[in-house]
C-alpha positions in Angstrom: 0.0 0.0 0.0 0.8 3.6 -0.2 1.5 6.4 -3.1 4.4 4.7 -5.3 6.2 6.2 -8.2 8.7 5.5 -9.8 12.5 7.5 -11.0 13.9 5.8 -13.9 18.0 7.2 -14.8 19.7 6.4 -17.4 23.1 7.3 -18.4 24.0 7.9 -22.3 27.4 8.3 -23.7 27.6 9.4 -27.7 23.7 8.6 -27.9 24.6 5.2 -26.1 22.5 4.0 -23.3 25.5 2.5 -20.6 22.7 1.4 -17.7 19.5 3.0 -16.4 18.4 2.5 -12.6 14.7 2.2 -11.8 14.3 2.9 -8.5 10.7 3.0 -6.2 9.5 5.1 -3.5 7.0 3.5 -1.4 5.5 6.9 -0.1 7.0 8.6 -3.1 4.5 11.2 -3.6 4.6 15.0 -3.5 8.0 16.2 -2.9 9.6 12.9 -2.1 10.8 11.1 -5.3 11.5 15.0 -6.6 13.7 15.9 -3.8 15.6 12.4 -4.8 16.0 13.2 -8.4 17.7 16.5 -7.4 20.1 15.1 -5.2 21.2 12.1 -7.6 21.0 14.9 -10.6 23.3 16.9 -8.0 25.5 14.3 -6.3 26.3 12.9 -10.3 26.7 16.8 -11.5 29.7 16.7 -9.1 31.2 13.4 -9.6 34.5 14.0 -10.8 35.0 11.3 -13.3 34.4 7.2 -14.3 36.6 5.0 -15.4 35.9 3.5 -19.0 36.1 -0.4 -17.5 34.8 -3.5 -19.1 31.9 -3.1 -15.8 31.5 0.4 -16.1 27.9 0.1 -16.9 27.8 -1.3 -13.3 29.6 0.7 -11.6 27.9 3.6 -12.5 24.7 2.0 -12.0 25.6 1.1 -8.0 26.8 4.6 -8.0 23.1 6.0 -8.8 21.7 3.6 -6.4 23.9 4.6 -3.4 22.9 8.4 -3.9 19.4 7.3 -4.2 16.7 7.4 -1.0 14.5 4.6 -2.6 14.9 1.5 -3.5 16.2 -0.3 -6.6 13.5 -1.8 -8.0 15.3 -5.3 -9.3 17.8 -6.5 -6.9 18.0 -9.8 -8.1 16.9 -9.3 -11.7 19.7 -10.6 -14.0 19.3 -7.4 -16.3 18.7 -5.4 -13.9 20.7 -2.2 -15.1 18.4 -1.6 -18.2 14.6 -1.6 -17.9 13.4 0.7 -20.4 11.0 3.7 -19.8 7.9 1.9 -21.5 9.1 -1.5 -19.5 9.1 0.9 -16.4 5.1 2.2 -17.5 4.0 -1.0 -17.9 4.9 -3.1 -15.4 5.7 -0.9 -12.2 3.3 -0.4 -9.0 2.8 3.4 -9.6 -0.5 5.2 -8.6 1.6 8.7 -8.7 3.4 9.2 -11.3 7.1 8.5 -12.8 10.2 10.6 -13.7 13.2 10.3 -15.9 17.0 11.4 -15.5 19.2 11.1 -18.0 23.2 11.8 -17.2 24.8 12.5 -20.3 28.8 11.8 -20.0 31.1 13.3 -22.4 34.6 11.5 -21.5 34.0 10.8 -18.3 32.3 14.2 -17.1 28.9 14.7 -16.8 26.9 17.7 -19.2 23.5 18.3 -19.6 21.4 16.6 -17.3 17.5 16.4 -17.9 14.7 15.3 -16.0 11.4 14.7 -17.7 7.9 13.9 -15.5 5.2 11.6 -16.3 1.8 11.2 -14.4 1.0 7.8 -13.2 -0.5 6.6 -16.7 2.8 7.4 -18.4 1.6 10.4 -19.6 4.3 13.7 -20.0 3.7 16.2 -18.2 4.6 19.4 -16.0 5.7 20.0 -12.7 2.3 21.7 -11.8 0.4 18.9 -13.3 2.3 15.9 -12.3 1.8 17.2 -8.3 -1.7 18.1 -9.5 -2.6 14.8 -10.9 -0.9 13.3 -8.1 -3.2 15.1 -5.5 0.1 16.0 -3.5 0.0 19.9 -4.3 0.1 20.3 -0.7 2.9 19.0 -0.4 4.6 20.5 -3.6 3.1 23.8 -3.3 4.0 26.8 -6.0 6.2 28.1 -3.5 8.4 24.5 -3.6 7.8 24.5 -7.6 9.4 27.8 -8.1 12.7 26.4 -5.7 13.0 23.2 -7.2 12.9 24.6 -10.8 15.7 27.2 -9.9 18.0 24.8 -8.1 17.5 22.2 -10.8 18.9 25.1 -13.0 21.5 25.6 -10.5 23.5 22.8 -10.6 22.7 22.0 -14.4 20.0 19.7 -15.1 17.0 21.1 -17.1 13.3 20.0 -16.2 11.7 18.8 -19.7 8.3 19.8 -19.6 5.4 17.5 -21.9 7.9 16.0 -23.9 7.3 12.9 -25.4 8.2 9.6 -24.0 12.1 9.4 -25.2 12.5 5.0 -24.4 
């Protein structure tokens, strides 16, 4: 039980997908799985480098998950590392809605994060709307909206708002 959504990040190098973490917040709603994306979008902003390893993929990927407050959605899945967005729509336990990060590295910096929204049907959408549809606006007031949008912009990833599904 509870309000679960869903924060899928993947990490592309030269328009190649390396891994992308799904991870699930129990009482995810309102400000909860929001608050996460901005501290994985920060704490990865400020990671210095990777090294280009034959598990690299992995490493990155356990990176993302140790920033993260919620849990990885496929511990013991085999393929765990690369559940698409449309795999994530389909099959996940989401009455709130889901989000997407995607950490482009160039070398082995990271440029140009983005973070995309999508109401609980999979739907894009904005900020307003995806803490409207998910009847958390208390909690994600316009007060918090204006905040998060300027320290997303702050440490370099841009919100997406209703874009289409990119999976």
């Amino acid at each position: 039980m509870g309000e679960r959504t869903q924060l899928s990040v993947a990490v592309v190098r030269d328009d190649l997908e390396l891994c992308r973490v799904s991870i699930h917040y129990q009482w995810g709603y309102g400000r909860v799985m929001l608050m996460d994306a901005l501290h994985i979008g920060w704490s990865l902003e400020f990671r210095p480098w990777w090294h280009h390893t034959a598990d690299e993929a992995e490493q990155v990927a356990q990176d993302i998950i140790g920033y993260a407050a919620g849990v990885e959605n496929f511990v013991e899945w085999d393929n765990r590392y690369h559940e698409n967005l449309t795999e994530m729509f389909k099959w996940s336990d989401n009455n709130d809605g889901f989000a997407e990060l995607t950490v482009p590295l160039s070398e082995d910096t990271v440029k140009g994060l983005e973070l995309r929204l999508y109401d609980h049907a999979g739907t894009a959408c904005t900020l307003a709307e995806y803490v409207q549809r998910s009847e958390s606006g208390e909690y994600a007031d316009s007060a918090f909206r204006h905040h998060f949008k300027a320290l997303l912009a702050d440490i370099g990833v841009e919100l997406i708002e209703k874009a289409g599904v990119v999976a």
